[in-house]
C-alpha positions as CSV (number, residue, x, y, z in Angstrom):
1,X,0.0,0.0,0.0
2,X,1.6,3.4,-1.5
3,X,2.2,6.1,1.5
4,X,1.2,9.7,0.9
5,X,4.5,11.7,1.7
6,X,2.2,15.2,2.4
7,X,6.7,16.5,2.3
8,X,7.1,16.0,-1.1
9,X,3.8,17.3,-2.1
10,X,4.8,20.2,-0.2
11,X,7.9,20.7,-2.5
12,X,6.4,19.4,-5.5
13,X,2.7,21.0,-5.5
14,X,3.5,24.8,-6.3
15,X,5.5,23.9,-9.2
16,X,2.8,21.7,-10.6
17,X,0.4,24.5,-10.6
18,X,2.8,26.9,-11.9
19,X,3.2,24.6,-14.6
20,X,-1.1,24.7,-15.3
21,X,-0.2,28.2,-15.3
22,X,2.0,27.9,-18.1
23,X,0.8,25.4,-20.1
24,X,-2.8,25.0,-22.4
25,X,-4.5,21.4,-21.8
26,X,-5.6,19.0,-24.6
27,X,-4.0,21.4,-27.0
28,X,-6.9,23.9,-26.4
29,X,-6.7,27.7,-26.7
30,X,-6.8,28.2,-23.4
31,X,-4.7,29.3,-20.8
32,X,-5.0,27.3,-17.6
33,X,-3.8,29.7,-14.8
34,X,-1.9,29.3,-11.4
35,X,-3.6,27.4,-9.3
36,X,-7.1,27.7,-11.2
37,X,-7.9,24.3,-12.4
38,X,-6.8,23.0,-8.4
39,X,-8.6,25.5,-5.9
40,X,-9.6,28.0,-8.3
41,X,-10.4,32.0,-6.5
42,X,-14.0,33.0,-6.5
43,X,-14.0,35.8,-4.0
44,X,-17.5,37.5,-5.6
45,X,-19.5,37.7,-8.1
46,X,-17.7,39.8,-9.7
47,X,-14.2,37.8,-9.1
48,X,-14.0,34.7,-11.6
49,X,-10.6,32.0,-11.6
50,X,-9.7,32.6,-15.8
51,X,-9.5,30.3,-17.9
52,X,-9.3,32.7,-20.7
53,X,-8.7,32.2,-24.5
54,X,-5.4,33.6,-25.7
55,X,-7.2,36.1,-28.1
56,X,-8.6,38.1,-25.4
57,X,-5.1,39.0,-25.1
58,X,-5.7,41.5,-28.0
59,X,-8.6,42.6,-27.5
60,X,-7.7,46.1,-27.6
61,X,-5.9,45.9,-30.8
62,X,-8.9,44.7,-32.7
63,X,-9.5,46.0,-36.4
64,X,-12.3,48.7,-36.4
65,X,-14.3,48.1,-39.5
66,X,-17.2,50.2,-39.0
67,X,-18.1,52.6,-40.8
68,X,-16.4,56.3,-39.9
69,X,-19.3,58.1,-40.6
70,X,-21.7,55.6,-37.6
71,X,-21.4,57.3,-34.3
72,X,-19.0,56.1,-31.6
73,X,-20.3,54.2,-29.5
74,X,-17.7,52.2,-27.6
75,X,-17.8,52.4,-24.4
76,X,-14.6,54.0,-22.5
77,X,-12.4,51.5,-20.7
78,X,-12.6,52.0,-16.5
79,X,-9.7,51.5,-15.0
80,X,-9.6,48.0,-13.8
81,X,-10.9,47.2,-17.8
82,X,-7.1,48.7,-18.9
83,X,-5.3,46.5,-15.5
84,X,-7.4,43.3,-17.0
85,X,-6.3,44.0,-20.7
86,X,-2.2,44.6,-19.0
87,X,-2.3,41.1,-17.2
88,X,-4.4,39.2,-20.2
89,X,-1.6,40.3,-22.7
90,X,1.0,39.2,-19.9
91,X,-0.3,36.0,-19.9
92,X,0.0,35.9,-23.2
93,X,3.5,37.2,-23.4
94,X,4.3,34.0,-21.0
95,X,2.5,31.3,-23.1
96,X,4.5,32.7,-26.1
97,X,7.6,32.5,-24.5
98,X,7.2,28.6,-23.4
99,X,6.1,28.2,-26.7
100,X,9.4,30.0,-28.9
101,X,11.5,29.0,-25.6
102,X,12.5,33.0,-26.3
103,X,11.6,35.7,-24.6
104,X,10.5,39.3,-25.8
105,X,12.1,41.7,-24.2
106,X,11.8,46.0,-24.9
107,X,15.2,46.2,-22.8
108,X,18.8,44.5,-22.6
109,X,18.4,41.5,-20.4
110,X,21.1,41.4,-17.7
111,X,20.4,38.0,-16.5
112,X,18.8,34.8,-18.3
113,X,17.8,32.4,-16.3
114,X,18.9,28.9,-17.1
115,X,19.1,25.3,-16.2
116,X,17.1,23.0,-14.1
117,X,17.1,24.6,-10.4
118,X,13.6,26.3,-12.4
119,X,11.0,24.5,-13.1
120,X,10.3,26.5,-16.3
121,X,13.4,29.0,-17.4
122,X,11.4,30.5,-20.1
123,X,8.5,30.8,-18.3
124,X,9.6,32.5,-15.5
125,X,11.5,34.8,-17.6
126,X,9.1,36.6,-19.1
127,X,6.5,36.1,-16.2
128,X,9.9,38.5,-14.5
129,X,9.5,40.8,-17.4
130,X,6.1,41.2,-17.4
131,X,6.1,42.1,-13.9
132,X,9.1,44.6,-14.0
133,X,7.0,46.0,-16.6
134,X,3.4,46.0,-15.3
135,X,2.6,45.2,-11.6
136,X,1.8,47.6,-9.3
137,X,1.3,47.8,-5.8
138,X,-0.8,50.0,-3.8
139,X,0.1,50.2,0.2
140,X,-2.2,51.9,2.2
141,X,-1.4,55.0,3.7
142,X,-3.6,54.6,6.9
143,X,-2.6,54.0,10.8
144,X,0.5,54.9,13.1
145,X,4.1,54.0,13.1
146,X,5.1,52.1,14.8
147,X,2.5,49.3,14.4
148,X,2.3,49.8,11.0
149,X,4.7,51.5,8.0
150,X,7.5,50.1,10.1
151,X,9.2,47.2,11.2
152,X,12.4,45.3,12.2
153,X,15.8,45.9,9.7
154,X,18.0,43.2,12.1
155,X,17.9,40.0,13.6
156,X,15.3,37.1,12.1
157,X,12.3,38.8,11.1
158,X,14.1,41.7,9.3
159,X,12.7,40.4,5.6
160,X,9.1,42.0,7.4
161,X,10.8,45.4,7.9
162,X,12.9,45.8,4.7
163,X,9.7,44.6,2.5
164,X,7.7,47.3,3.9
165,X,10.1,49.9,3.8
166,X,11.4,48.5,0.1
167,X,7.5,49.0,-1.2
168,X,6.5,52.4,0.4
169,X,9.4,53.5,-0.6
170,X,8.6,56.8,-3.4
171,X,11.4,55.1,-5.6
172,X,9.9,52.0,-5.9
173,X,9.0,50.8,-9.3
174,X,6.7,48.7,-8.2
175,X,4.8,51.4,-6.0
176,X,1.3,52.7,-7.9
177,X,1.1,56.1,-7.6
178,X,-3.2,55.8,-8.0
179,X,-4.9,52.7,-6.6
180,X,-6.8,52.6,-9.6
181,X,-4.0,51.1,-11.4
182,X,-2.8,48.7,-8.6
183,X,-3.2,44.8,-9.1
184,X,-2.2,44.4,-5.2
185,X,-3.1,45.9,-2.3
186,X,-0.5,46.2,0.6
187,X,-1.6,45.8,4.2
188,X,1.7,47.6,6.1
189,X,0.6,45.9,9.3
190,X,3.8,44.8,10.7
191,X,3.3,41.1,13.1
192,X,6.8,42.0,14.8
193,X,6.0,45.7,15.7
194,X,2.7,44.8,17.1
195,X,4.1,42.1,19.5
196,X,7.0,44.2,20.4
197,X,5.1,47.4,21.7
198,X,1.5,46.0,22.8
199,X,2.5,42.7,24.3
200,X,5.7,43.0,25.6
201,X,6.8,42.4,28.6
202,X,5.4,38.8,28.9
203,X,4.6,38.3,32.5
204,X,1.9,35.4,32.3
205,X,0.9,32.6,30.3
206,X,-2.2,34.5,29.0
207,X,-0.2,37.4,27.4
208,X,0.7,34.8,24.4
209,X,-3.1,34.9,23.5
210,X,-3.9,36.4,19.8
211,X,-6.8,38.1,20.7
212,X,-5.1,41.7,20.7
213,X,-2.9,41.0,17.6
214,X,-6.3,39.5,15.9
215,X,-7.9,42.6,16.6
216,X,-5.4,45.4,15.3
217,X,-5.3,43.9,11.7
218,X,-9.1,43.0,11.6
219,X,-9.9,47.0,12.8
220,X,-6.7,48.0,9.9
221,X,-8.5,46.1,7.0
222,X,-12.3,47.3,8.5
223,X,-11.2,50.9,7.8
224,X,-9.3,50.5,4.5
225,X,-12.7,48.6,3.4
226,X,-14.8,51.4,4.8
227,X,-12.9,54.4,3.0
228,X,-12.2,52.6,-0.5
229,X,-14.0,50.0,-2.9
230,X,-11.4,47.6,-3.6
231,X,-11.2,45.1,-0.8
232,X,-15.1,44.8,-0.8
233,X,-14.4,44.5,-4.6
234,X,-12.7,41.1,-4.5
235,X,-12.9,40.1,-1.1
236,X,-9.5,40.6,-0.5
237,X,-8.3,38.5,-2.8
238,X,-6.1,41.4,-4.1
239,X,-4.7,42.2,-0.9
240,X,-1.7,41.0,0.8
241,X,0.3,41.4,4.4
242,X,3.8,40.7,4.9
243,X,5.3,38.8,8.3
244,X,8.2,36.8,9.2
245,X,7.0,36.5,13.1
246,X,5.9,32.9,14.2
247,X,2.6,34.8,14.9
248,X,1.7,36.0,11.7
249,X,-0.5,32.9,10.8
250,X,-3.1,33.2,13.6
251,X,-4.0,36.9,12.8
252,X,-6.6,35.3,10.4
253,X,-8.1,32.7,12.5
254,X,-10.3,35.0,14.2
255,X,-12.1,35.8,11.2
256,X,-11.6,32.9,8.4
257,X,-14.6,34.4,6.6
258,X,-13.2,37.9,6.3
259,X,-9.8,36.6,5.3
260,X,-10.5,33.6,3.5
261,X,-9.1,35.3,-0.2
262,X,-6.5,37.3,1.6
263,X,-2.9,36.5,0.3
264,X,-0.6,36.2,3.2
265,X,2.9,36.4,2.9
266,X,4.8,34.0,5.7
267,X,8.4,32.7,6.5
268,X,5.9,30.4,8.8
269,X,4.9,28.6,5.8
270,X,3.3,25.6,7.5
271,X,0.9,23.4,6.1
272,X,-0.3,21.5,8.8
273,X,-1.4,24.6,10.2
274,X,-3.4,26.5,7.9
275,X,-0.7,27.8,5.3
276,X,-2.6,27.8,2.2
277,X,0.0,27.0,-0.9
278,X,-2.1,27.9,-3.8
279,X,-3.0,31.2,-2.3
280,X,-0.1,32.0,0.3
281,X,3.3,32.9,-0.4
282,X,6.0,31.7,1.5
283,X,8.9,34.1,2.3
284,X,12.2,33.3,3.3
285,X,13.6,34.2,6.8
286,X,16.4,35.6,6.7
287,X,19.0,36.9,9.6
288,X,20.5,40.3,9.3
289,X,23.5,41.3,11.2
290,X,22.9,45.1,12.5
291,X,26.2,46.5,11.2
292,X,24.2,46.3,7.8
293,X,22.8,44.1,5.4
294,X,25.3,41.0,5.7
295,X,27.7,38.8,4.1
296,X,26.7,36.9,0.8
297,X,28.3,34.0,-1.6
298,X,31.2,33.3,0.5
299,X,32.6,29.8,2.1
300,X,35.2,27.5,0.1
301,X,35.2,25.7,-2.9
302,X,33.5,22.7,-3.6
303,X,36.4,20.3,-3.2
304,X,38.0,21.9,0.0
305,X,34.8,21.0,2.4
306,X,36.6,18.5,4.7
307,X,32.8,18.2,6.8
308,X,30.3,16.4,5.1
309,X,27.3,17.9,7.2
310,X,27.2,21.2,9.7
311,X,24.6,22.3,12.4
312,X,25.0,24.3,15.4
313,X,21.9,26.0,16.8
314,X,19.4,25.5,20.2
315,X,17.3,22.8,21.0
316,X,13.8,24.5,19.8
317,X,11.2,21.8,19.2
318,X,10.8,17.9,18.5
319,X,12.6,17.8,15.2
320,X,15.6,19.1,16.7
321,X,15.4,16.9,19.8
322,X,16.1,14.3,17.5
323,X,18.5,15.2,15.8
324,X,20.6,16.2,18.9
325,X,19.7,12.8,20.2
326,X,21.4,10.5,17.3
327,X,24.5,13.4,16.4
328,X,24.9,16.1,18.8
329,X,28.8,16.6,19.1
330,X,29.0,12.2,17.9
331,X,30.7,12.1,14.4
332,X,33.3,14.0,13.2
333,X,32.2,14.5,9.4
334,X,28.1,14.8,10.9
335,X,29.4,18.1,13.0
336,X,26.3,18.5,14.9
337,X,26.3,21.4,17.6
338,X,24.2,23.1,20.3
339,X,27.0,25.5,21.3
340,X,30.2,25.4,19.5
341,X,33.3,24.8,21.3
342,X,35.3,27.9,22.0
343,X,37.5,29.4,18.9
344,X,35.1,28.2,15.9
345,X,33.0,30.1,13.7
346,X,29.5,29.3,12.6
347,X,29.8,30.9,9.4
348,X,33.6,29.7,8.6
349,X,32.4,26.2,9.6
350,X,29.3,26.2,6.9
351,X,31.6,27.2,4.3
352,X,34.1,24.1,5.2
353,X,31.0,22.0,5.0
354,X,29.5,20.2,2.0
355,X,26.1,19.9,3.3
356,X,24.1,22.0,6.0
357,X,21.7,20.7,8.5
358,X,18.5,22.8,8.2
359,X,16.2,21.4,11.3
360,X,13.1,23.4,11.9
361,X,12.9,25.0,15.1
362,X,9.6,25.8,16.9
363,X,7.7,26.9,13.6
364,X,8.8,25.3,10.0
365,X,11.1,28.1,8.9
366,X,15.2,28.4,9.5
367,X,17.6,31.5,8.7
368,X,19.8,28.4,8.3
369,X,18.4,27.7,5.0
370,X,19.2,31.0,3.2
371,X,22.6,31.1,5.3
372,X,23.6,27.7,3.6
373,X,22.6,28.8,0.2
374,X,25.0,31.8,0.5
375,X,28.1,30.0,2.0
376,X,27.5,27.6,-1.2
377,X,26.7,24.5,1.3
378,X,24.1,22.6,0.0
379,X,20.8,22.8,2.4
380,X,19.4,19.9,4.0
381,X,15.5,19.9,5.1
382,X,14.5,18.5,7.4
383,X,11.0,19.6,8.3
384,X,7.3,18.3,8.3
385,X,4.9,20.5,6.3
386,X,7.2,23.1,5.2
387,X,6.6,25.3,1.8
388,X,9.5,26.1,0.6
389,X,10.1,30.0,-0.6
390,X,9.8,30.7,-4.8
391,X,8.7,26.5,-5.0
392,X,6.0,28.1,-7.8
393,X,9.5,28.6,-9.8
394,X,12.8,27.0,-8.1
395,X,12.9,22.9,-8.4
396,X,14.7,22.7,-5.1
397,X,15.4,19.3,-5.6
398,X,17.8,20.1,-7.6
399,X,20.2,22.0,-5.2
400,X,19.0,21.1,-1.7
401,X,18.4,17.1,0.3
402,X,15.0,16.6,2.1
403,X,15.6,14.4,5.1
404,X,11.9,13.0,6.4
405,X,12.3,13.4,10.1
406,X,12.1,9.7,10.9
407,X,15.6,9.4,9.1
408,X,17.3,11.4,11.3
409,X,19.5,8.5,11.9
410,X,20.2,7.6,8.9
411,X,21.2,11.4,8.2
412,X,24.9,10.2,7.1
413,X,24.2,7.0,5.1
414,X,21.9,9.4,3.0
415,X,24.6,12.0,2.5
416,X,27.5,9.4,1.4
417,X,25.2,8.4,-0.8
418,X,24.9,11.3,-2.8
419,X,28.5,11.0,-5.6
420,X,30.6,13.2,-5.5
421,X,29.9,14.0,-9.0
422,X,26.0,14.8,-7.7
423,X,27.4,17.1,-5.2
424,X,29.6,18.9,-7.4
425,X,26.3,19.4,-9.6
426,X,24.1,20.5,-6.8
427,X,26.8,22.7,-5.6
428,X,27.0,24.6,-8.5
429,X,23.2,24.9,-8.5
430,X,23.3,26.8,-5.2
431,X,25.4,29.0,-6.2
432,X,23.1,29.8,-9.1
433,X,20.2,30.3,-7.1
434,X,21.9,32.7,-4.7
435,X,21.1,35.6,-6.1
436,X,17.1,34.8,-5.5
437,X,18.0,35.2,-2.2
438,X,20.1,38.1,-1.7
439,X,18.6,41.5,-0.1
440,X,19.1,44.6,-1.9
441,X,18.3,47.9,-0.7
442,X,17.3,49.2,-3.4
443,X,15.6,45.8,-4.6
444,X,17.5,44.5,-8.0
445,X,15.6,42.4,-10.7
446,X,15.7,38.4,-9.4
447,X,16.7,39.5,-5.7
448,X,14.8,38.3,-3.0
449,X,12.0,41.6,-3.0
450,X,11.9,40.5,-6.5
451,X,11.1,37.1,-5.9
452,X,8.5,37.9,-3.1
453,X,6.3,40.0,-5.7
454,X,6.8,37.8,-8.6
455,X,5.5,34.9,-6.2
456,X,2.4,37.8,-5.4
457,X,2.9,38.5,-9.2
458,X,1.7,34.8,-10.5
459,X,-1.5,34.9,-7.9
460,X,-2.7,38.2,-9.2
461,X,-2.9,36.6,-12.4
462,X,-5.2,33.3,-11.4
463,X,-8.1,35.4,-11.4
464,X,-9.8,38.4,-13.4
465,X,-11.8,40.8,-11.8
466,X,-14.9,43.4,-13.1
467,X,-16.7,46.4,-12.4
């Protein structure tokens, strides 16, 4: 009897429905879009999951052959008519380029991506230059610093800070500077801020409750929806909120009615727990240093890594329980550390290693992840229910292990399995798919902002919506 491994759906599921994206069915004219034909969005009435024929695409450059001297009488295009015609011709655009395996570009491309860490090259190619070209995103203006329009630059939930900061920011491309031409609407509700200045201190078991976090977004989004149209308009399933706290998920439970179409954007990307793949986007969490933004693509070269596998990091939760239990400080080549002994560097110690150890913690996420990927070790999973960040576009199969947690202990048979000729290939893979995780201020095209809104990008263009 065949075991359903809900881990590898995990990994494999975006892709597949990136793929529908991509790709017409029965060699129909039709494009299937992300996640449509698997839990298609129908927020309203007046919000319908597309399935739309290619032609629609040009609908606005249609031959007029009436006659000159008839009266006019087509109708103006509204505003979210014209955002509908930009994202039908991008689809388009994306369908063409999996077709030619080209892409159509009005600018010199600086980067091409290539190979197999994507699960589509040419697809997300031109999805990237459709969106550097079209999407916009409206953040609303409303509420107080610091709960809102502000958030943390350092430590592990900086990507929540930087993305907010990166999108209000007046020099943003990606910033719409009317909300009638916006595809997305930006919640600047910042998880971290709100636990930092209205919870803390902690004093008692019932300070952890939601309740108070629950409250400030639900009052945030029942203003925005009382002063404009567009949240009523789709039922939020145009609007979006950015967190990297192990919080963030439960500020929708409250209310799963009023939130069931909103897009949230987690590093606590966990399935098991009400992180929704075809509609929530996972984000990567990433540790920032505060002397500045970091260290990138450094550690050794692939063939001076003396340790096979490198952790070092507390004992926070089950998974990494285990894995203390069968390796902490017991191999010499499986380096497994809660504290590292005196005179050793964590960083200069994941760049010696072939292959890092990334155990979740209390929630699914690790910093270690995106730390491996720029020392050019090769990341290990080993997680239950975990999304994995840009999975609607990187194959991360290809440059990264998944260990179930019930082979813990097998953790070095696995790895000395792998050829060395394998590792050499999934080495150089990583170092490929560095810059998707790099953080730019200002965001550059493919960094990891990039990636964040071309993984909002591909869910604004699942559904169509009308006046």
């Amino acid at each position: 009897m065949a075991v359903f491994n809900l881990d590898k759906l995990c990994l494999i599921l975006p892709a597949f429905l990136f793929l529908l994206l991509l790709f017409p069915l029965g060699g129909q004219h039709h494009l299937t879009l992300l996640f449509s034909s698997f839990n298609p969005i129908k927020a309203n009435s007046s919000t319908t999951p597309l399935e739309a024929p290619v032609l629609d695409a040009f609908a606005s450059t249609s031959i007029n052959t009436s006659n000159e001297d008839e009266p006019k009488t087509q109708k103006k295009r509204s505003s979210l008519e014209r955002v509908e015609e930009g994202l039908s011709k991008a689809r388009a655009a994306i369908q063409e380029a999996i077709r030619s395996k080209n892409y159509t570009s009005h600018k010199k491309e600086t980067f091409i991506p290539k190979g197999s860490v994507y699960w589509n090259s040419h697809a997300f190619h031109q999805s990237h230059i459709e969106m550097v070209k079209r999407f916009k995103v409206w953040p609303y203006k409303e509420g107080e610093r610091p709960l809102v329009h502000d958030g943390p630059l350092n430590n592990i939930y900086s990507i929540e800070g930087h993305f907010i900061d990166e999108v209000e920011s007046k020099g943003s491309p990606f910033r719409a500077q009317d909300p009638d031409e916006a595809h997305v609407f930006f919640l600047p509700v910042s998880v971290a801020s709100i636990v930092h200045f209205i919870y803390l201190p902690i004093t008692a078991a019932a300070d952890y409750s939601r309740d108070r976090l629950r409250r400030v977004v639900t009052d945030y989004v029942h203003i925005v929806a009382k002063k404009y149209p567009y949240w009523n308009r789709s039922n939020g399933a145009d609007h979006f909120m950015v967190s990297c706290h192990d919080w963030a998920p439960d500020v929708s439970i409250a209310n799963s009615e009023l939130f069931n179409k909103f897009i949230r954007v987690l590093c606590n990307a966990n399935i098991s727990v009400g992180f929704r793949p075809p509609r929530d986007v996972p984000l990567p969490e990433i540790y920032l240093p505060f002397s500045g933004l970091g260290t990138t693509h450094m550690g050794q070269a692939p063939n001076n890594r003396p340790i096979l596998a490198f952790f070092e990091g507390r004992a926070h939760g089950y998974i990494r329980q285990v894995l203390f239990k069968h390796w902490k400080n017991k191999d010499n080549e499986v380096q497994v550390h809660e504290l590292l002994p005196k005179g050793n560097n964590y960083t200069r110690l994941m760049g010696q290693s072939k292959f890092c150890l990334c155990p979740s913690g209390f929630e699914v996420a690790s910093p270690r992840v995106v730390e491996a990927i720029y020392q050019g070790c090769v990341p290990v999973i080993i997680s239950n229910n975990y999304s994995l960040p840009f999975s609607d576009v990187l194959n991360w199969s290809q440059f990264s292990v998944q260990i179930p947690v019930e082979k813990i202990p097998e953790i070095k048979m696995i790895l000395q399995r792998i050829s060395n000729s394998k590792y050499l290939r999934m080495h150089e893979r990583v170092k490929r798919v560095q810059r998707h995780f790099v953080l730019n201020r200002p965001a550059k095209p493919f960094d990891v902002i990039h990636m964040v809104l071309h993984s909002l990008w591909l869910r604004r263009l699942n559904f169509r919506l009308s006046d």
